[in-house]
C-alpha positions as a Markdown table, in Angstrom:
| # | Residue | x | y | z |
|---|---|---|---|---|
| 1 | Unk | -24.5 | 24.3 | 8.2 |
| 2 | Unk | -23.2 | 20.9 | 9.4 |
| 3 | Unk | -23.4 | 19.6 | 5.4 |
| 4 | Unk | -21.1 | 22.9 | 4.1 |
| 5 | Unk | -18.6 | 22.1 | 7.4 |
| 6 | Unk | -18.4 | 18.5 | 5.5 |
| 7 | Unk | -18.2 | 19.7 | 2.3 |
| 8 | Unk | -15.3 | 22.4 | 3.3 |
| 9 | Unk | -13.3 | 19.4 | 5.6 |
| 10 | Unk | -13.5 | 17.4 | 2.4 |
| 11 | Unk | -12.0 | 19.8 | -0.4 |
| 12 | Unk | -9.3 | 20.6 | 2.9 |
| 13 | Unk | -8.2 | 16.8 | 2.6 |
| 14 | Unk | -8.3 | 16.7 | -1.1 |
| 15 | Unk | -5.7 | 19.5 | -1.0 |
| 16 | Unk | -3.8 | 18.2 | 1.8 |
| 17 | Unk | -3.9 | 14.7 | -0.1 |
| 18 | Unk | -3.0 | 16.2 | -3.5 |
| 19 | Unk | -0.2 | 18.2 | -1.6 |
| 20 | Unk | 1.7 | 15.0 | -0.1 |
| 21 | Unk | 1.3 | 13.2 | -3.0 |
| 22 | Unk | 3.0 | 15.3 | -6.0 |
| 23 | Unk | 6.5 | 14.3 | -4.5 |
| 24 | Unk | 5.8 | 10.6 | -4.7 |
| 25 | Unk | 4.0 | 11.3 | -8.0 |
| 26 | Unk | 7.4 | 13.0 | -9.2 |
| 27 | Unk | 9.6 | 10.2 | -7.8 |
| 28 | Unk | 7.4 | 7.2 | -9.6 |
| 29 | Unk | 7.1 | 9.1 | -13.0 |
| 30 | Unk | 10.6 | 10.1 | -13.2 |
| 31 | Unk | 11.7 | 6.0 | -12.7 |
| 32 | Unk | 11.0 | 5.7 | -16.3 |
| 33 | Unk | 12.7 | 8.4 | -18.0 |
| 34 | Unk | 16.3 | 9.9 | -19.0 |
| 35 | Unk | 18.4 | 11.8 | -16.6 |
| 36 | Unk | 18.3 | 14.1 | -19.3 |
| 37 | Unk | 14.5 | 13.9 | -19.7 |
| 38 | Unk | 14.2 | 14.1 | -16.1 |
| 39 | Unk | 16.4 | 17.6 | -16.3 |
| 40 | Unk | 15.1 | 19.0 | -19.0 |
| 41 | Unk | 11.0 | 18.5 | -17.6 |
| 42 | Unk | 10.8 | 16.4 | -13.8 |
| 43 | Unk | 6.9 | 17.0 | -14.0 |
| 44 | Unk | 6.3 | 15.9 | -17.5 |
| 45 | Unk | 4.7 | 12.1 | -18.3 |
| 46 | Unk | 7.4 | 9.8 | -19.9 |
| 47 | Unk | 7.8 | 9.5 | -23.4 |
| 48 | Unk | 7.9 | 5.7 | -23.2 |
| 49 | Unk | 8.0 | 3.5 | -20.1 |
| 50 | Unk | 11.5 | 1.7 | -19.8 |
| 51 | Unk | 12.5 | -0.6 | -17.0 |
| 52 | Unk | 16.1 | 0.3 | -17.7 |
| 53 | Unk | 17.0 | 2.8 | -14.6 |
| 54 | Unk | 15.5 | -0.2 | -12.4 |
| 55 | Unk | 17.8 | -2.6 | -13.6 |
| 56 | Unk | 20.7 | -0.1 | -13.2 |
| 57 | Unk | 19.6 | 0.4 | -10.2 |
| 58 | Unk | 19.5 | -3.4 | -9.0 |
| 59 | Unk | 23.0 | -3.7 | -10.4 |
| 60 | Unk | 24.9 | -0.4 | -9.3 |
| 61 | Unk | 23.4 | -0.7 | -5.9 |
| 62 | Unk | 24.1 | -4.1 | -5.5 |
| 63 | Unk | 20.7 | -4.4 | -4.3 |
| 64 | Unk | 20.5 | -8.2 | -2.9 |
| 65 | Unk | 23.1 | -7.1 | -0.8 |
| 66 | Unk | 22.2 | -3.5 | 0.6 |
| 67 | Unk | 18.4 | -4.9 | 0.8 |
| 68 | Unk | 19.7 | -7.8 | 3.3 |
| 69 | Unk | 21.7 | -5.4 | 5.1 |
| 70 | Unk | 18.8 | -3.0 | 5.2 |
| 71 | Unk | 16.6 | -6.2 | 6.6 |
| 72 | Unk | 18.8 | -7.3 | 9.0 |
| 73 | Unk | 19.2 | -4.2 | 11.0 |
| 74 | Unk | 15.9 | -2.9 | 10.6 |
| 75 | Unk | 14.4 | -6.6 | 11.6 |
| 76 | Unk | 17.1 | -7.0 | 14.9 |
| 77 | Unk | 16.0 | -3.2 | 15.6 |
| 78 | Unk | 12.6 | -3.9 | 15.5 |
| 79 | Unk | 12.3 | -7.0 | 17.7 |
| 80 | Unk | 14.7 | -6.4 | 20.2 |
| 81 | Unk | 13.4 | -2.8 | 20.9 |
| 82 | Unk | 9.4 | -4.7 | 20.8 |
| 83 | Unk | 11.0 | -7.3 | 23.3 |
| 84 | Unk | 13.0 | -4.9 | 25.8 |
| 85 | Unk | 10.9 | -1.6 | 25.9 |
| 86 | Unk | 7.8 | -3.1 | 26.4 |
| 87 | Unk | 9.2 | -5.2 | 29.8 |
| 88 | Unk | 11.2 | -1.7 | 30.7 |
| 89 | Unk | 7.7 | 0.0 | 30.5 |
| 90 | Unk | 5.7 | -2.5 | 32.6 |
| 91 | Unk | 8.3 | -2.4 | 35.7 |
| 92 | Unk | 7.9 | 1.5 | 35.2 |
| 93 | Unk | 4.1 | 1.6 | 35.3 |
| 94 | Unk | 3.3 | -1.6 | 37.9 |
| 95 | Unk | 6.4 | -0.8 | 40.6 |
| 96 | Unk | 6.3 | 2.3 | 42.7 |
| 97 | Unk | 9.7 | 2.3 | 43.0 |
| 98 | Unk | 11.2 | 5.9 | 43.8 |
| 99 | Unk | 14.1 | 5.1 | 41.4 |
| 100 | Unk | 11.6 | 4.4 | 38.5 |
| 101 | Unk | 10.2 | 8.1 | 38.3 |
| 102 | Unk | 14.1 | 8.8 | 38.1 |
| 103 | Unk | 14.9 | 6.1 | 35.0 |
| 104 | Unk | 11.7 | 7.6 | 33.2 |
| 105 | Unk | 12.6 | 10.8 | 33.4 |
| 106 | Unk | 16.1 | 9.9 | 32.2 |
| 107 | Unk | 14.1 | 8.5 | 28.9 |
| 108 | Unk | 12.6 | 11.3 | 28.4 |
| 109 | Unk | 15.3 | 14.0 | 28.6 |
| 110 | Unk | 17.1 | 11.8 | 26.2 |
| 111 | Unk | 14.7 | 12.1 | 23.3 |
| 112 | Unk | 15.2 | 15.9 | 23.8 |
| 113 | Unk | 18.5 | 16.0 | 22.1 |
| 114 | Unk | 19.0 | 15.0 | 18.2 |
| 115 | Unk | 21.6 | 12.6 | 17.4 |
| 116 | Unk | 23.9 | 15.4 | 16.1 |
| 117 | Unk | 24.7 | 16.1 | 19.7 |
| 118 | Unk | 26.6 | 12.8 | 20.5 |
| 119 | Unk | 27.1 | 11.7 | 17.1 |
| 120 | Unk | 30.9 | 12.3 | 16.7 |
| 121 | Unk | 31.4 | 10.8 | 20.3 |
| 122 | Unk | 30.1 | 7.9 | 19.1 |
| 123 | Unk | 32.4 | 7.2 | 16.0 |
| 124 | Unk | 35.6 | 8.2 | 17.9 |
| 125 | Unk | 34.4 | 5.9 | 20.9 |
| 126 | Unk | 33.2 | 2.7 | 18.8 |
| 127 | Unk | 35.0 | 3.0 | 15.1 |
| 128 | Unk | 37.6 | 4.6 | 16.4 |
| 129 | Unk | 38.9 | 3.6 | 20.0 |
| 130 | Unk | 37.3 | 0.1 | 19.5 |
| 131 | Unk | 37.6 | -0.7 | 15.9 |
| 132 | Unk | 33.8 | -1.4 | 15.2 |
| 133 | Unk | 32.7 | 0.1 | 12.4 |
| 134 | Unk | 31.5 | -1.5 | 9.5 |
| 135 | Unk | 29.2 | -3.8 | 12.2 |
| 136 | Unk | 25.9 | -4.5 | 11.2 |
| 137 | Unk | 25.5 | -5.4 | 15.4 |
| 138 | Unk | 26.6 | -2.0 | 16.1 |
| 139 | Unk | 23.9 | -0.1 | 14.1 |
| 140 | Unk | 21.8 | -2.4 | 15.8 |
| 141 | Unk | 22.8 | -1.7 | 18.9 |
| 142 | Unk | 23.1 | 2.2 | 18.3 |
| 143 | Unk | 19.4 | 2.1 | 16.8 |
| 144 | Unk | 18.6 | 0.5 | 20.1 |
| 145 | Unk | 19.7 | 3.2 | 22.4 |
| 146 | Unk | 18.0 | 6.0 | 19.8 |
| 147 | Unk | 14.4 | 4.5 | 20.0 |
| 148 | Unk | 14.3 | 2.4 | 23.2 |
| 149 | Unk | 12.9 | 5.9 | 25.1 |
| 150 | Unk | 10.3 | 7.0 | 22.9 |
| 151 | Unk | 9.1 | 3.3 | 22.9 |
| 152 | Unk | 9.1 | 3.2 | 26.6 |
| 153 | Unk | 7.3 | 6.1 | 26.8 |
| 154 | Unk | 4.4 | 5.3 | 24.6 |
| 155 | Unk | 4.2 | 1.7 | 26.2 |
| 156 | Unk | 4.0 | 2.9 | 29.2 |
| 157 | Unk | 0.9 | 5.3 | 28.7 |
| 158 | Unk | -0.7 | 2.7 | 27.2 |
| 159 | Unk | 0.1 | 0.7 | 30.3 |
| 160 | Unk | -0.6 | 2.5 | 32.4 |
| 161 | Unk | -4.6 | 2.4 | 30.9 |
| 162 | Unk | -4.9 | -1.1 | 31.6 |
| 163 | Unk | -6.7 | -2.1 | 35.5 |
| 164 | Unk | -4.0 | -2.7 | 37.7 |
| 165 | Unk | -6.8 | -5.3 | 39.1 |
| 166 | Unk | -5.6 | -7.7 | 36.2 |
| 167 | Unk | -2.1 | -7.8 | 37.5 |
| 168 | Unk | -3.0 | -8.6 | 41.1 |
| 169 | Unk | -6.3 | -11.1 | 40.1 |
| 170 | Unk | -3.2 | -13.2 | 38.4 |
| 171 | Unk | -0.7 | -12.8 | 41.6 |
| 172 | Unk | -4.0 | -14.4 | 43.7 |
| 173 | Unk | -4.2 | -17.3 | 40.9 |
| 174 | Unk | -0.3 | -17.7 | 41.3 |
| 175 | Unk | 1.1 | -16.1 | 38.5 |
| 176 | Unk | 4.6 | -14.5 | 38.5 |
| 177 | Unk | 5.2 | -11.4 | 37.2 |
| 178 | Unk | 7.1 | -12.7 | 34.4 |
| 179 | Unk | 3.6 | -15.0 | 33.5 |
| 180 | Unk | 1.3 | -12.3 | 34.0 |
| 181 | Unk | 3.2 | -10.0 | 31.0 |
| 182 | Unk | 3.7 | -12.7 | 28.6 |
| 183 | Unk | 0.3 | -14.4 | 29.4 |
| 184 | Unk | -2.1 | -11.9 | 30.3 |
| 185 | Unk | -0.7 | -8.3 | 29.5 |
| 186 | Unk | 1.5 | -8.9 | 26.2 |
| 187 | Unk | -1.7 | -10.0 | 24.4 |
| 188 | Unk | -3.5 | -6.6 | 25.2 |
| 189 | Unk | -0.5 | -4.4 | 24.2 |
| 190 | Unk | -1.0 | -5.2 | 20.5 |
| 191 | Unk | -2.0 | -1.6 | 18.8 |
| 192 | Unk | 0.4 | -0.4 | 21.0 |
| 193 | Unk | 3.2 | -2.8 | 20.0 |
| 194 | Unk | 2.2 | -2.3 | 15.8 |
| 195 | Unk | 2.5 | 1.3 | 16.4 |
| 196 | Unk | 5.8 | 1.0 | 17.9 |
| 197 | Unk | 7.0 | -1.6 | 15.3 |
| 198 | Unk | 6.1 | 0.6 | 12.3 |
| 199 | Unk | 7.5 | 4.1 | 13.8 |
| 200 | Unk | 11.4 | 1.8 | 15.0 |
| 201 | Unk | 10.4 | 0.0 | 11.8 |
| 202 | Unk | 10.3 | 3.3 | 9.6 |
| 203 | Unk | 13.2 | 5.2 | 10.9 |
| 204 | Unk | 15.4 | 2.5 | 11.2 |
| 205 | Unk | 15.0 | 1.1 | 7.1 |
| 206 | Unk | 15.6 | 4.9 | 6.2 |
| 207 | Unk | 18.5 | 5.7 | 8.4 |
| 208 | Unk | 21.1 | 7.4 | 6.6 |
| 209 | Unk | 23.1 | 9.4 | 8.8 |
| 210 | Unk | 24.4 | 6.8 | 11.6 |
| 211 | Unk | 24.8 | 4.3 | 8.9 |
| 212 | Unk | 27.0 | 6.3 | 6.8 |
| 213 | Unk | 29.1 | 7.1 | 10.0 |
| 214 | Unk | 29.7 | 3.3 | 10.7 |
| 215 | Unk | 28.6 | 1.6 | 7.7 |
| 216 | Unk | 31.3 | 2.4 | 4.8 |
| 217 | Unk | 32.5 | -0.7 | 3.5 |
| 218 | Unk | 30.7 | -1.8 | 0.3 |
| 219 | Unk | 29.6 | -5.2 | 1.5 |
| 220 | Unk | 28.0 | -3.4 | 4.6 |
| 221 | Unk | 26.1 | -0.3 | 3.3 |
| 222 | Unk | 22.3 | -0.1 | 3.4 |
| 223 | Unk | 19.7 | 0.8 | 0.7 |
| 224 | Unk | 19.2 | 4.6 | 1.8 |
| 225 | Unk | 23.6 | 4.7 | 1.3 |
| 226 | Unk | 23.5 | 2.5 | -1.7 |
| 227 | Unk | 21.4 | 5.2 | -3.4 |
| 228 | Unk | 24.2 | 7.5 | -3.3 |
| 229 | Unk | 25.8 | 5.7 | -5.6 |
| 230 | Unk | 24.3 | 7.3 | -8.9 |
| 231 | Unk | 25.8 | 10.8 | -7.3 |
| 232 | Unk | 29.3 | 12.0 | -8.0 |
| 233 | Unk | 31.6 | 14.9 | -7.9 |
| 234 | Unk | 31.3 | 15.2 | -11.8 |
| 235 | Unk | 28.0 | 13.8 | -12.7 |
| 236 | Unk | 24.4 | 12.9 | -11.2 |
| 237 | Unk | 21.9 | 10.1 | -12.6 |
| 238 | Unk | 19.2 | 11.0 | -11.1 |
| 239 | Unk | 17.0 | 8.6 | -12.8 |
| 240 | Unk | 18.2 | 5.5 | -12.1 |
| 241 | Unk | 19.0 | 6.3 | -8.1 |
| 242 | Unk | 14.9 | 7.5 | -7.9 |
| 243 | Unk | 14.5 | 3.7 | -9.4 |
| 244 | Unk | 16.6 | 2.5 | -6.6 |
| 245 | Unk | 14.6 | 4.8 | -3.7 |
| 246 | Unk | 11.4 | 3.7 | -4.7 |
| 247 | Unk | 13.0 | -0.3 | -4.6 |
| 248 | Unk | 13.6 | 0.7 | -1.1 |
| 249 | Unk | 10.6 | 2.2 | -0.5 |
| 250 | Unk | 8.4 | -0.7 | -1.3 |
| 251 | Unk | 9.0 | -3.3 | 1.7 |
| 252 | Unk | 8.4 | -0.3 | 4.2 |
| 253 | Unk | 5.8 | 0.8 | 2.6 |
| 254 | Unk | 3.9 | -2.5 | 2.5 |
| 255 | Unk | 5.1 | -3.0 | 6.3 |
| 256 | Unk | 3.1 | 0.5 | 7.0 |
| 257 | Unk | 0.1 | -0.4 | 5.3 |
| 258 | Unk | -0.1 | -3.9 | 7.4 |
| 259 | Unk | -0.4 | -1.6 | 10.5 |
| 260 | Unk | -1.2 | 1.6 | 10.1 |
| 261 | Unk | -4.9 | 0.8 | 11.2 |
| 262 | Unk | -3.7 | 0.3 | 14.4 |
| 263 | Unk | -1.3 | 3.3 | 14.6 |
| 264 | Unk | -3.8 | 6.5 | 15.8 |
| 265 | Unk | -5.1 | 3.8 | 18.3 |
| 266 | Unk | -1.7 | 3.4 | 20.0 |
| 267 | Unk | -0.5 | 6.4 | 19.7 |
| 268 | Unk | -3.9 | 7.7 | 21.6 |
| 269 | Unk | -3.7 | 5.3 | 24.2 |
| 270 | Unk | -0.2 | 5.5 | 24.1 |
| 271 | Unk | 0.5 | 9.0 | 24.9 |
| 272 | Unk | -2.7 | 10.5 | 27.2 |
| 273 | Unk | -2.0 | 8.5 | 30.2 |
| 274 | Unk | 1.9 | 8.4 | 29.5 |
């Protein structure tokens, strides 16, 4: 009984595996043909392999460019989110202040609603009352205010799993608050803090939408709006702007595989005691 309950959880994952796969499959294959190939039969194997769409690509997209772009604000996301959610969390989870139940709950109704709600606020407040757009800072600092509660609120389950008794054994050998993060609770947060990384990580590299609201200069425009560039109100080439998605797609991609053995580890530890 137990060997057919293995055997039918297998051919379950195959499928499932199979399933999420055919649109990468699709998007790889496709690299190396025609538009008009790619029209005529997206599921059929290339006649011949060309490189040609890639170099398009790297050359409409202005890759160098967009890629830095694309670094910059996913890096500045990344590490500033790492450094301030995770001390945001530990004040939540070690003080008993009143007002902290009140901040966290704040956090929390605040991932409720999608960026669509506040999005046109935003643009008439900071590109258009304060003349920021095109500001890689901004993105940054929008990015911030979109992941900084979900972060909080996986830091702080995880947090809130690790004895109390460490924090006050360090208070009796005379270390601060500030000593006993860095020095003694930082170095235990580190599934936790991968798992955040790669999620900020992974939505910020494929932003589109808040991008394309601030971000509409040429020299400014990321990788996921630089792809937009093979589509026009009279004609698509499809092939070359699937060259310059999968590009894009290889630094995340290589970033995800670095840490995803410690993402269903964080998120676990992360989210039951949250």
């Amino acid at each position: 009984m137990k060997r057919n309950k293995g055997i039918f959880t297998y051919i379950i994952m195959l499928i499932l595996l199979v399933i999420f796969i055919i649109p990468f499959y699709i998007l790889v294959i496709n690299t190396f043909k025609t538009t008009q190939e790619f029209v005529l039969n997206p599921f059929s194997w290339p006649e011949s392999f060309r490189l040609d769409n890639y170099r398009e690509a790297i050359r409409k997209m202005n890759f160098t460019l967009s890629f830095k772009n694309t670094f910059i604000i996913s890096g500045a996301t990344v590490i500033l989110n790492t450094f301030l959610s995770s001390m945001i969390a530990y004040v939540l989870s070690r003080k008993s202040w009143k007002i902290n139940k009140f901040i966290f709950m704040l956090l929390v109704v605040s991932m409720v609603a999608p960026f669509q709600v506040y999005m046109i606020p935003l643009v008439k407040i900071y590109g258009g009352m304060l003349g920021m757009s095109n500001n890689l800072a901004l993105v940054v600092y929008v990015g911030l205010g979109l992941t900084i509660p979900f972060s909080v609120f996986l830091y702080r389950g995880f947090l809130n799993s690790i004895p109390k008794e460490l924090d006050e054994a360090a208070l009796i050998d005379g270390c601060s608050m500030e000593k006993t993060f860095f020095r003694i609770i930082l170095p235990l947060m580190k599934p936790i803090m991968i798992t955040v990384m790669v999620f900020v990580g992974l939505g910020s590299w494929n932003e589109y939408l808040m991008t394309s609201l601030f971000l509409t200069r040429t020299e400014t425009r990321t990788l996921s709006i630089a792809a937009f560039t093979f589509l026009t109100n009279r004609s698509a080439d499809y092939s070359p702007m699937m060259a310059g998605l999968v590009l894009g797609i290889i630094p995340i991609l290589i970033f995800y595989l670095f840490g995803q053995k410690y993402i269903i580890e964080g998120v676990v530890q992360g989210s039951v005691k949250g």
